[in-house]
N, C-alpha and C positions, 0 to 999 in steps of 0.2 A: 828809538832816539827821537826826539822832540822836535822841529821844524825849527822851532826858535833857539836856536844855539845863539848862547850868553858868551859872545867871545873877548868879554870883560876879564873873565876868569884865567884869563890864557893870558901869565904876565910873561913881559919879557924885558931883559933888562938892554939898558941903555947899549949896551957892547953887542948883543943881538941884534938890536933894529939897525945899528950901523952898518953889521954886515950884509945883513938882509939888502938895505938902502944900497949898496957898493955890490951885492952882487948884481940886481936890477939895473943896474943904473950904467954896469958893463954889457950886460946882456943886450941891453937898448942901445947904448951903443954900436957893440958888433954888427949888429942888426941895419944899422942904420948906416953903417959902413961898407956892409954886403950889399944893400939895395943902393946904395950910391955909385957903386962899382960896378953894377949891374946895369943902372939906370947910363953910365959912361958908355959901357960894351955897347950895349943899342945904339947909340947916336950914335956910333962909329962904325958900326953894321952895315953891310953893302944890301943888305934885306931889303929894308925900306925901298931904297934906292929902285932896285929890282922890281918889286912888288911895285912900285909905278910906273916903271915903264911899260912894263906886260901889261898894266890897266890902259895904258894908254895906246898899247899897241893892239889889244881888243878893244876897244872903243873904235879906232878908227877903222879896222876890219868889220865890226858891227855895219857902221857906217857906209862900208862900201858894197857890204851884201845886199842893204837896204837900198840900195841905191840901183844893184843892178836890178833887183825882183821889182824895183819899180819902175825901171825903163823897159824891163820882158814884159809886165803888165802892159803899159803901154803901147807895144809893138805888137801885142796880141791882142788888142781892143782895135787899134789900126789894121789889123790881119783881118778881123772879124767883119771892119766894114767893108774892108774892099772885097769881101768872099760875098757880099752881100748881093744877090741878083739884083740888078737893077732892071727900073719897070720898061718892059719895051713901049717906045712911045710909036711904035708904027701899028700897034695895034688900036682900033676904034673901039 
């Protein structure tokens, strides 16, 4: 079969393209009435909702982990100096 198909040769009459056109034209339709209805349920969806606060309630637990490993850091660099012998000054 030829690559070049002559789809000239494929007549069809007026009462064909109509139907063709009506049933496209419902299919697009539907189509466009399921994603509409679809696109409703989400925005109505407690998902969303959800799915931010748990972002929001890891974010602030992030925050507070970070927070304590950098006050133990600090309390272990403070632990460090004072474990640090100091020089005796009675010796010459």
């Amino acid at each position: 079969m030829s690559k070049h198909t002559n789809f000239r040769h494929h007549k069809m009459g007026g009462h064909d393209a109509e139907g063709l056109k009506n049933f496209w034209e419902k299919v697009i339709q539907e189509q466009t009435k399921q994603r509409e209805g679809e696109e409703s349920r989400l925005s109505k969806s407690a998902l969303n909702k959800l799915r931010h606060e748990w972002t929001l309630r890891l974010e602030g637990r992030a925050r507070q982990v970070q927070a304590h490993a950098k006050t133990q850091k600090e309390q272990m660099t403070l632990l460090s100096i004072e474990t640090l012998p100091s020089p005796d000054k009675t010796v010459a």
